[in-house]
BAFI-3210 file (N, C-alpha, C; in Angstrom, 3 decimals, decimal comma, padded with zeros to 6 digits):
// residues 225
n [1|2|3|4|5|6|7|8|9|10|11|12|13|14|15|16|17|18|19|20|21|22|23|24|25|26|27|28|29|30|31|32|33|34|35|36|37|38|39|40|41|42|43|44|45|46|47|48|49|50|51|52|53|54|55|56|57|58|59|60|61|62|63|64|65|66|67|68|69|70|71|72|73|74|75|76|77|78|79|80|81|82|83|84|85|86|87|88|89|90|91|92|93|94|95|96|97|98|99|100|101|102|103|104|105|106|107|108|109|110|111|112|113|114|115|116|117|118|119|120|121|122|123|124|125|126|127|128|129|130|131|132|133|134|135|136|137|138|139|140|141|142|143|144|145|146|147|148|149|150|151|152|153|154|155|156|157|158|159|160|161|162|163|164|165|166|167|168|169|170|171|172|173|174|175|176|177|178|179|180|181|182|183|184|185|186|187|188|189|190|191|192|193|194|195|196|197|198|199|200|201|202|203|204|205|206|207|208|209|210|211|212|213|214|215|216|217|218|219|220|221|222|223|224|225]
n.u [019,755|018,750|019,369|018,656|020,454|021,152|022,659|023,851|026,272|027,335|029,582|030,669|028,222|027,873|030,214|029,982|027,317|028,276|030,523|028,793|027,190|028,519|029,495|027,424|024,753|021,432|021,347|019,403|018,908|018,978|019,412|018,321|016,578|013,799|013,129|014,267|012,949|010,609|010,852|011,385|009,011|007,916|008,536|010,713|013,044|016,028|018,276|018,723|020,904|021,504|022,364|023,031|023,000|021,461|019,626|016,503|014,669|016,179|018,367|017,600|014,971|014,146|014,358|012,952|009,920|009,758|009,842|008,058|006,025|005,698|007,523|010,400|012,542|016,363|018,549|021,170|023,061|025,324|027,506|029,302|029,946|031,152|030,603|029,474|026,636|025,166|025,321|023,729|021,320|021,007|019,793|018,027|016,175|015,443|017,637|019,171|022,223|025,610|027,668|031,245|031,631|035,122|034,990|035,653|035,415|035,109|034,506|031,873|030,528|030,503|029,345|026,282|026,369|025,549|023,230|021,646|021,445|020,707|018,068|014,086|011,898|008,576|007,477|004,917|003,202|002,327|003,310|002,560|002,399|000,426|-000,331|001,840|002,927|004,247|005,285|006,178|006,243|005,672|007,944|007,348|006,255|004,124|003,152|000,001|-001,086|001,023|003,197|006,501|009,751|012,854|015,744|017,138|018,265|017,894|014,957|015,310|016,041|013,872|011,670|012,910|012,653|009,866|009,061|010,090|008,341|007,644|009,486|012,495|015,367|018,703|022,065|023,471|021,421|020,160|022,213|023,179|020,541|020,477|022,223|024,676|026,337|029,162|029,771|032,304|032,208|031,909|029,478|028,012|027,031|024,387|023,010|023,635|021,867|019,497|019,111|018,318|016,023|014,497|014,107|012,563|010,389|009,337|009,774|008,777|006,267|005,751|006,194|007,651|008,814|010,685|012,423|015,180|016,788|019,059|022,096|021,444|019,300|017,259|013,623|011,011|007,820|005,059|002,502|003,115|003,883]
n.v [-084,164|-082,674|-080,422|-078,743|-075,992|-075,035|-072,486|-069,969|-068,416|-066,568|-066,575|-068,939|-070,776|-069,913|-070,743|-073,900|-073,922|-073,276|-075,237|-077,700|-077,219|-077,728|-080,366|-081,231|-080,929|-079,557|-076,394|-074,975|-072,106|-071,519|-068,488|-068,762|-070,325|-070,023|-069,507|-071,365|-073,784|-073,703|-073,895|-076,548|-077,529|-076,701|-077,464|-080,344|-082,038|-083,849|-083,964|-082,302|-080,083|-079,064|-076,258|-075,944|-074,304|-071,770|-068,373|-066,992|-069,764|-072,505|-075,377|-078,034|-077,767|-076,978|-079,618|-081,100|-079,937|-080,567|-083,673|-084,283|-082,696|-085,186|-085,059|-086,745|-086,132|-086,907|-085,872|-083,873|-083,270|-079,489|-078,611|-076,285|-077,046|-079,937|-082,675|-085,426|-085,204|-083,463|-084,606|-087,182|-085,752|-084,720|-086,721|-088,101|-085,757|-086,420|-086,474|-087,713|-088,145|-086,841|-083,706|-082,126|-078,787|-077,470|-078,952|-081,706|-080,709|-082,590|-084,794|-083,810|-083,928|-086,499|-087,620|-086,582|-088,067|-090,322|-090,335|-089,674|-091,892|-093,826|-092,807|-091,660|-093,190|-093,836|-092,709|-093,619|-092,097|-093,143|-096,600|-099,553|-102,813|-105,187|-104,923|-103,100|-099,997|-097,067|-093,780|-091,811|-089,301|-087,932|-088,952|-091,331|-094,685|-096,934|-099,637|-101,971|-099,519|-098,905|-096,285|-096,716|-095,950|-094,860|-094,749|-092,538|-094,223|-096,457|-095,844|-095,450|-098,050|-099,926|-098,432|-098,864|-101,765|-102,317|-100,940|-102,568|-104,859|-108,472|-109,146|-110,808|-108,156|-107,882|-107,250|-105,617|-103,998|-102,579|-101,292|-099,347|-098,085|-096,706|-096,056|-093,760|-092,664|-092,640|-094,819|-096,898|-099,185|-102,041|-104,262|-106,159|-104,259|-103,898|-105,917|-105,664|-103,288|-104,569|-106,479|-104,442|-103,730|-105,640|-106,278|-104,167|-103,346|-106,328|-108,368|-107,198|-107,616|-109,813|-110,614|-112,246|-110,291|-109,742|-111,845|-113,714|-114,532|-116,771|-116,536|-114,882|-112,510|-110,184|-109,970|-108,721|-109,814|-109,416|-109,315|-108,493|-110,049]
n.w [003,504|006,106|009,167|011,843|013,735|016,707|018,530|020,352|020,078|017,781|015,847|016,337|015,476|012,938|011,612|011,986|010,637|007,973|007,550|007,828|005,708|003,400|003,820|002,824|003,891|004,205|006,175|008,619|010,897|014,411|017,021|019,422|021,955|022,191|019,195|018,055|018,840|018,023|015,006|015,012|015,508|013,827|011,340|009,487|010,343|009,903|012,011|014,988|016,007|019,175|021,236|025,116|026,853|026,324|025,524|026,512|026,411|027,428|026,223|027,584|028,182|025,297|024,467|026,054|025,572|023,029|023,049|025,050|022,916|021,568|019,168|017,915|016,697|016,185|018,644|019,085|021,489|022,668|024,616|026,723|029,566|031,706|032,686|034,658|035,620|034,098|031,179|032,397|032,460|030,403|028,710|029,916|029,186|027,058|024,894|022,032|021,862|022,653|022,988|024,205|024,051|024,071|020,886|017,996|014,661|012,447|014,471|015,231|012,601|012,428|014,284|013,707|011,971|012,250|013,884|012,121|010,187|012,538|013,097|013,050|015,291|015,100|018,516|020,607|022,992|025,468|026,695|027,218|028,990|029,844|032,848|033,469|033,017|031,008|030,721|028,608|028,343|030,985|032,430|034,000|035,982|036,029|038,082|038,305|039,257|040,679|041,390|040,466|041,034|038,968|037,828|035,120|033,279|034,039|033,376|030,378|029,242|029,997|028,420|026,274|025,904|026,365|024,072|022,538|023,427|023,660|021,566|020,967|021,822|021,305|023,881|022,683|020,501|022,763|024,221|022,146|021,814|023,924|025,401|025,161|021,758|021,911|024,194|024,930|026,467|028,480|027,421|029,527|030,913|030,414|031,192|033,902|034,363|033,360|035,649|037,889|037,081|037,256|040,111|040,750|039,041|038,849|040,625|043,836|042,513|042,288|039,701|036,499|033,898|032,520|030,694|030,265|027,384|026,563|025,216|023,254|024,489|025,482|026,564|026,999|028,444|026,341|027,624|030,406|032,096]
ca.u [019,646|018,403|019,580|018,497|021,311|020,530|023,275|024,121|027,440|026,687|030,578|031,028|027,099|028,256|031,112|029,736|027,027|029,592|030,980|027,888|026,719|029,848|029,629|026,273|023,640|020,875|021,018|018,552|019,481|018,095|020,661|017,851|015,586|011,625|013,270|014,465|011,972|009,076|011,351|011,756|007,599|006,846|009,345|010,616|014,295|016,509|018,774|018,910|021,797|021,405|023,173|021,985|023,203|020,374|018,728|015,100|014,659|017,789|018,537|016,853|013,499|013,644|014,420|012,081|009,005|009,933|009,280|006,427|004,565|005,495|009,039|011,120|013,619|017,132|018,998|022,685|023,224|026,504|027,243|030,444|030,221|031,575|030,571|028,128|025,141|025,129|025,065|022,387|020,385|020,606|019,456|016,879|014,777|015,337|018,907|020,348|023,878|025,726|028,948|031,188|032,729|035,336|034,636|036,233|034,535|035,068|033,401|030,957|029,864|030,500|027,593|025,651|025,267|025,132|021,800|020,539|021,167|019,266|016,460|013,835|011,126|007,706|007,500|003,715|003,744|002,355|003,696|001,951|002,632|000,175|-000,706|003,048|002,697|005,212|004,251|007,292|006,429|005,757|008,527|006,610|006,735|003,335|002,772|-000,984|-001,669|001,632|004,226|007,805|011,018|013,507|016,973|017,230|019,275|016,706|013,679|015,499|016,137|012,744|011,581|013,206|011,961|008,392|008,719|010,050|007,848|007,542|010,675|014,275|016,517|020,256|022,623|024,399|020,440|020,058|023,723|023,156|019,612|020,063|023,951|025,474|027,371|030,720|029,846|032,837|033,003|030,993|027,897|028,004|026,352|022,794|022,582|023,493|020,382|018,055|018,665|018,123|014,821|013,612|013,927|011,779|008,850|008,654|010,102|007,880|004,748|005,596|006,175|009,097|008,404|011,432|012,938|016,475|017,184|020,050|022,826|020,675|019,261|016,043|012,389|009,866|006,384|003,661|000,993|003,689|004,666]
ca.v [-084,291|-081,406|-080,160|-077,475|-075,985|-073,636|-072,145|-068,436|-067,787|-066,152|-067,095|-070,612|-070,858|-069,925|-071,797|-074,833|-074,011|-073,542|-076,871|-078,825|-077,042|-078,372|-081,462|-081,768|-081,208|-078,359|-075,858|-074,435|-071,750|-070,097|-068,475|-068,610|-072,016|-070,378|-069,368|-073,526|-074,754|-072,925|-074,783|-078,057|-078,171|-076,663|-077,728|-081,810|-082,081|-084,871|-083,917|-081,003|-079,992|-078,047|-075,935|-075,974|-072,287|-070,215|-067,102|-067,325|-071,087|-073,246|-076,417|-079,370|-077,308|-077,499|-081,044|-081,609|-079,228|-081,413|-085,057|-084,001|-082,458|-086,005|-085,067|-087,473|-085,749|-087,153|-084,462|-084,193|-081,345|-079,089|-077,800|-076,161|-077,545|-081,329|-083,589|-086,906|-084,692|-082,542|-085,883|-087,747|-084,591|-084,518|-088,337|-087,874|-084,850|-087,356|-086,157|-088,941|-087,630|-085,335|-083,654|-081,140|-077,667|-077,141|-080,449|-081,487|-080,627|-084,037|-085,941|-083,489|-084,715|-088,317|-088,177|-086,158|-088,478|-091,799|-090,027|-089,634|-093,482|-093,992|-092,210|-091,036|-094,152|-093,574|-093,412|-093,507|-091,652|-094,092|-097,432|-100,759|-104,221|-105,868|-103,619|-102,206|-098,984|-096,318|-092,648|-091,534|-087,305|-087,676|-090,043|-092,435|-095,733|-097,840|-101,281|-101,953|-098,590|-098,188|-095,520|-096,880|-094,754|-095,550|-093,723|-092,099|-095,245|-097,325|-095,898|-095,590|-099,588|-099,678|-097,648|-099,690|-103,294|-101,844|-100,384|-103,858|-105,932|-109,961|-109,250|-111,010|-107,700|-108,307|-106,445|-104,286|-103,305|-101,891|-100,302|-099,055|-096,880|-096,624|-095,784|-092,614|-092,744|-092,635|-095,491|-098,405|-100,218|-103,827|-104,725|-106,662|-103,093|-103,906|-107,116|-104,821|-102,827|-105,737|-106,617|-103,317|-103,304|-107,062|-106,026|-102,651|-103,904|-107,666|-108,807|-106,381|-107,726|-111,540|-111,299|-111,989|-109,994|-109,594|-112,590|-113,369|-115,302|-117,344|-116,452|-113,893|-111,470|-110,210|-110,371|-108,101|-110,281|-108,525|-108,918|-107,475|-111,235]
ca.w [004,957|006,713|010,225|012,651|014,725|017,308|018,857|020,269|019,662|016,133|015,189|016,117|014,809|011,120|011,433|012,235|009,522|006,754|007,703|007,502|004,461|002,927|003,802|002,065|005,032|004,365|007,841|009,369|012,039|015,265|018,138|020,963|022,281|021,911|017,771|017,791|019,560|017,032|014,323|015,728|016,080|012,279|010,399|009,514|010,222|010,727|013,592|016,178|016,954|020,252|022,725|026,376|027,418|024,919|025,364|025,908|026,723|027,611|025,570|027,913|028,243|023,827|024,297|027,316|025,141|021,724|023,496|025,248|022,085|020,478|017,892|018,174|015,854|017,041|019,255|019,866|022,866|022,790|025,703|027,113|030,864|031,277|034,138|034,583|035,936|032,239|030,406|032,616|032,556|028,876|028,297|030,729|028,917|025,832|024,044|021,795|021,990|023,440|022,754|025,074|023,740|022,657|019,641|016,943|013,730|012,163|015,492|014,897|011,692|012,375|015,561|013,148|010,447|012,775|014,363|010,460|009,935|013,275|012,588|014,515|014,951|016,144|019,559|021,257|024,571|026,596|026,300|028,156|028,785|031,515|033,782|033,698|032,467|031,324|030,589|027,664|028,275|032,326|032,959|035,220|035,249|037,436|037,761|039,066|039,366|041,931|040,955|040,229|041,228|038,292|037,262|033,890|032,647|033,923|032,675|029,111|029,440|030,172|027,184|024,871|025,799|026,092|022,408|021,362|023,943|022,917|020,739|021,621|021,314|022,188|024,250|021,345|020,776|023,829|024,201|020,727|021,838|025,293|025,939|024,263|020,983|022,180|025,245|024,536|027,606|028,507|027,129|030,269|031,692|030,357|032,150|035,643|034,502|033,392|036,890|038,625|036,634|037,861|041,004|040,728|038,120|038,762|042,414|044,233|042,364|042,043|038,438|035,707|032,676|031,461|030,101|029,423|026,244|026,719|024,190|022,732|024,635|026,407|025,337|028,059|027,818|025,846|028,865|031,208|032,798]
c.u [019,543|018,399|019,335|019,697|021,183|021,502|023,317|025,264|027,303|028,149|030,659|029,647|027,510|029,289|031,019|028,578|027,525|029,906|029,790|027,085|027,744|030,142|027,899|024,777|023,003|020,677|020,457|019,039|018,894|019,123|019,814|016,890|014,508|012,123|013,435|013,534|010,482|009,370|011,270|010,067|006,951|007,774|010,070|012,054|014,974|017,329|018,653|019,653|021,644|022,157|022,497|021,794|022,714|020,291|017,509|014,867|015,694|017,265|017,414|015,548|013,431|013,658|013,439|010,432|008,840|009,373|008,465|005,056|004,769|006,826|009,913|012,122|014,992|017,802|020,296|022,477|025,336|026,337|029,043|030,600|030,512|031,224|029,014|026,738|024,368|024,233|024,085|021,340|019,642|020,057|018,209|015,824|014,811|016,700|019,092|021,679|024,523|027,280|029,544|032,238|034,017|035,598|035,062|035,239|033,686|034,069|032,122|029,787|029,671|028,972|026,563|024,576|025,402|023,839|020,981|020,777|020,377|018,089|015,732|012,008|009,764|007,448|005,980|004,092|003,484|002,511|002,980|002,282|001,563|-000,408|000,756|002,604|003,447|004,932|005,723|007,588|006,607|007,062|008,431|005,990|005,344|003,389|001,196|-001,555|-000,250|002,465|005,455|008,962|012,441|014,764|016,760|017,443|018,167|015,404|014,436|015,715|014,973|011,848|011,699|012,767|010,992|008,279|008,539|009,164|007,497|008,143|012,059|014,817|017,745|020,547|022,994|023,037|020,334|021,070|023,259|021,695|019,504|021,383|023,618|026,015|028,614|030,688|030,783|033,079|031,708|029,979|027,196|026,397|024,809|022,370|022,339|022,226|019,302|017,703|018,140|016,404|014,162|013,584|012,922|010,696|008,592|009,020|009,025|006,287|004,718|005,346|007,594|008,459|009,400|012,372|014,418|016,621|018,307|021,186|022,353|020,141|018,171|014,867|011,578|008,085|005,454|002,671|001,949|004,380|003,436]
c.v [-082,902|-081,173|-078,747|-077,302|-074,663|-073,794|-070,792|-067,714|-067,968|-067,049|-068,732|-071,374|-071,179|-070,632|-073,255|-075,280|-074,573|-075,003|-077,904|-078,496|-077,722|-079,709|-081,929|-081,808|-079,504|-077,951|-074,966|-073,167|-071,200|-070,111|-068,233|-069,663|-071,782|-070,631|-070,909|-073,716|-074,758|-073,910|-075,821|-078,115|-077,868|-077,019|-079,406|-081,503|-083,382|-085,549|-082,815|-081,481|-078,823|-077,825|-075,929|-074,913|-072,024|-069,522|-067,522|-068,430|-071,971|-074,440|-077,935|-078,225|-077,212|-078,473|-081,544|-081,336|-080,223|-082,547|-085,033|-083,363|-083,839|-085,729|-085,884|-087,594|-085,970|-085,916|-084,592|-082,661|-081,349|-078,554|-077,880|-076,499|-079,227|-081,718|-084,382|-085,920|-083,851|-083,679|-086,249|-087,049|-084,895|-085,766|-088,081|-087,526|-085,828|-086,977|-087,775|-088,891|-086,496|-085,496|-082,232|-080,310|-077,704|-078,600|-080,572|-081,496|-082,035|-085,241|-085,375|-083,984|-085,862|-088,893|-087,654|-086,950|-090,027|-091,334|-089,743|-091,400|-093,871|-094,355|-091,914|-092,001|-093,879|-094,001|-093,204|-092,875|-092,306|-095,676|-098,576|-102,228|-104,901|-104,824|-102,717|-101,136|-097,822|-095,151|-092,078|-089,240|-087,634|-088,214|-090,818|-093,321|-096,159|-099,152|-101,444|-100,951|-098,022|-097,689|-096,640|-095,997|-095,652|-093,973|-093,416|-093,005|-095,994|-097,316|-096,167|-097,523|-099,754|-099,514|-098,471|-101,455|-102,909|-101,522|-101,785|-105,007|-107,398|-109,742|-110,054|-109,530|-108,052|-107,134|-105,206|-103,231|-102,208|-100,811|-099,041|-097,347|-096,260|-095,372|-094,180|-093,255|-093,334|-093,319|-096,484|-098,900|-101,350|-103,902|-105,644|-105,377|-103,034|-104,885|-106,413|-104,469|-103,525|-106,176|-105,774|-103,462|-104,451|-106,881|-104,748|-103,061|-105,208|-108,232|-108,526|-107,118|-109,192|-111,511|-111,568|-111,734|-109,722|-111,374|-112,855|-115,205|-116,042|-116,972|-115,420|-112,463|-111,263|-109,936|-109,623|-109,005|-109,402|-108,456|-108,964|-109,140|-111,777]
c.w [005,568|008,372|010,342|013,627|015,705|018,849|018,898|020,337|017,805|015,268|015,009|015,455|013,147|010,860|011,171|010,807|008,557|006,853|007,236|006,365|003,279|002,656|003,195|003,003|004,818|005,996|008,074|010,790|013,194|016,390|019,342|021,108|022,170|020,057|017,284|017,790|018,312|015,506|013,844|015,379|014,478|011,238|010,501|009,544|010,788|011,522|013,963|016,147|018,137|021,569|023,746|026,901|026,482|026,006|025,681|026,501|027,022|026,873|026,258|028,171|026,461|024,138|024,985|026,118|023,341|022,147|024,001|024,417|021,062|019,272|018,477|016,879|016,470|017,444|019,885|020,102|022,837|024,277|026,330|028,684|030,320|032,832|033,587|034,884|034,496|031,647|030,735|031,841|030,945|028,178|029,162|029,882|027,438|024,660|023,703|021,538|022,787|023,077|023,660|024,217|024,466|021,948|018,837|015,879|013,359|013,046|015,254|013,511|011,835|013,641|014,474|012,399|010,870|013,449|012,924|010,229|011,053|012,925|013,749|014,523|015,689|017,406|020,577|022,831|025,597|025,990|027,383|027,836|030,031|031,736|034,067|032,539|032,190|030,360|029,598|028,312|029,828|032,988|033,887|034,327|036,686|036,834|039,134|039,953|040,584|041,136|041,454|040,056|040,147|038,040|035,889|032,770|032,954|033,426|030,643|028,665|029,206|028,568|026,342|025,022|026,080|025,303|021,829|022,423|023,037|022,049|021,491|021,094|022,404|023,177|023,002|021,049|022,083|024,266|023,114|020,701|022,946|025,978|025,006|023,339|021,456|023,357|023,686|025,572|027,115|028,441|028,334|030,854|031,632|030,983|033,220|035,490|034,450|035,171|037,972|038,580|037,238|039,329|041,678|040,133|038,666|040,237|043,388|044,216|042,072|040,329|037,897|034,529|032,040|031,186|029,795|028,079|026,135|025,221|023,069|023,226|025,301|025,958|027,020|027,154|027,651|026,861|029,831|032,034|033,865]
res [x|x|x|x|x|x|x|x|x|x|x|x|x|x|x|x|x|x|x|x|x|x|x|x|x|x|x|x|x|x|x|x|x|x|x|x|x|x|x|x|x|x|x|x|x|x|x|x|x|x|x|x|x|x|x|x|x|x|x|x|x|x|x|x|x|x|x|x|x|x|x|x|x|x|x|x|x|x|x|x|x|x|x|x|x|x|x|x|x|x|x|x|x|x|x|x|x|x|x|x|x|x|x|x|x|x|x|x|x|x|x|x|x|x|x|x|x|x|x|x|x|x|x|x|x|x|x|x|x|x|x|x|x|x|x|x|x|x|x|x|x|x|x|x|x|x|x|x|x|x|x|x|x|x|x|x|x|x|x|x|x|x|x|x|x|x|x|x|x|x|x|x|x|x|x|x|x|x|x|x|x|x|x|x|x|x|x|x|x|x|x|x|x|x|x|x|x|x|x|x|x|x|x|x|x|x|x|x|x|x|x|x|x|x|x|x|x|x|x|x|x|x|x|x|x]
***
């Protein structure tokens, strides 16, 4: 298993190394975001780990510059600030984790090597159902050519029943690619959003494209509803 970690504190860098060399994970290193980023785009790895404070490039402009050339290598962000706007931020430019300095080693490995069971699944940049239309690099979302204003949480909702369109996936699905790692509250919470979203894509335009499955889960129709 091979990880890039690109961090600029040289100490807690090698530290963190050491550790994950240890635990059996070849590491890759760079302590500034163009040296990652150059990485990340020629080299096959199968997590980033990345700080957001670099040198050079900051952490969501690699993450932002990675999903827009198409890598969809999974990406857990360190970062020593803590608050909800960090987090969004970092789900937004496409992070699938995130963890806040100072971390315990141990959690460290354990997000590590649940983003290597993941994986990192091809994801096409533009995605369509219908005439609903959702742009993966721009983050815009039309339906019949009209722009759609969606939250971070909602386009990632989004995202993921347009990958699996004319599929049933459940809640736990959705939690599972949508949420953070370390979300344990109510699966209840993807229903709130299914509804946010029927009211934004399908209300508006007199359709229902998303579906709910009774006892199962939700199914977005392949020709958009």
């Amino acid at each position: 298993m091979r990880v890039l970690l690109v961090e600029d504190e040289v100490r807690l860098a090698e530290t963190v190394r050491r550790g994950l060399v240890a635990e059996g994970f070849v590491v890759d290193l760079a302590h500034d975001g163009e040296v990652g980023l150059e990485a990340a785009e020629t080299s096959s790895y199968d997590v980033v780990v990345l700080d957001i404070m670099l040198p050079r490039l900051n952490g969501y402009d690699v993450c932002r510059r990675m999903r827009a050339a198409g890598i969809w290598t999974p990406v857990l962000m360190l970062t020593a600030k803590d608050g909800e706007y960090d987090e969004v931020d970092a789900f937004d430019l496409g992070a699938d984790d995130y963890l806040t300095k100072p971390f315990s080693f141990v959690v460290l490995v354990a997000r590590v090597r649940a983003l290597v069971r993941r994986g990192a699944p091809e994801r096409p940049a533009l995605l369509t159902a219908g005439d609903l239309s959702l742009d993966l690099g721009a983050r815009r979302v039309t339906r019949a050519g009209e722009d759609i204003s969606l939250t971070p949480r909602e386009f990632g909702v989004l995202a993921y029943l347009m990958r699996h369109r004319g599929d049933v996936v459940s809640k736990t699905e959705i939690l599972q690619s949508v949420w953070d790692l370390n979300y344990d509250g109510d699966d209840n919470v993807v229903e709130v959003y299914v509804g946010y979203l029927r009211r934004k894509i399908d209300q508006p335009f007199g359709r229902r494209a998303i579906e709910t499955v009774r006892g199962v889960g939700y199914r977005l129709e392949g020709n958009g509803g």
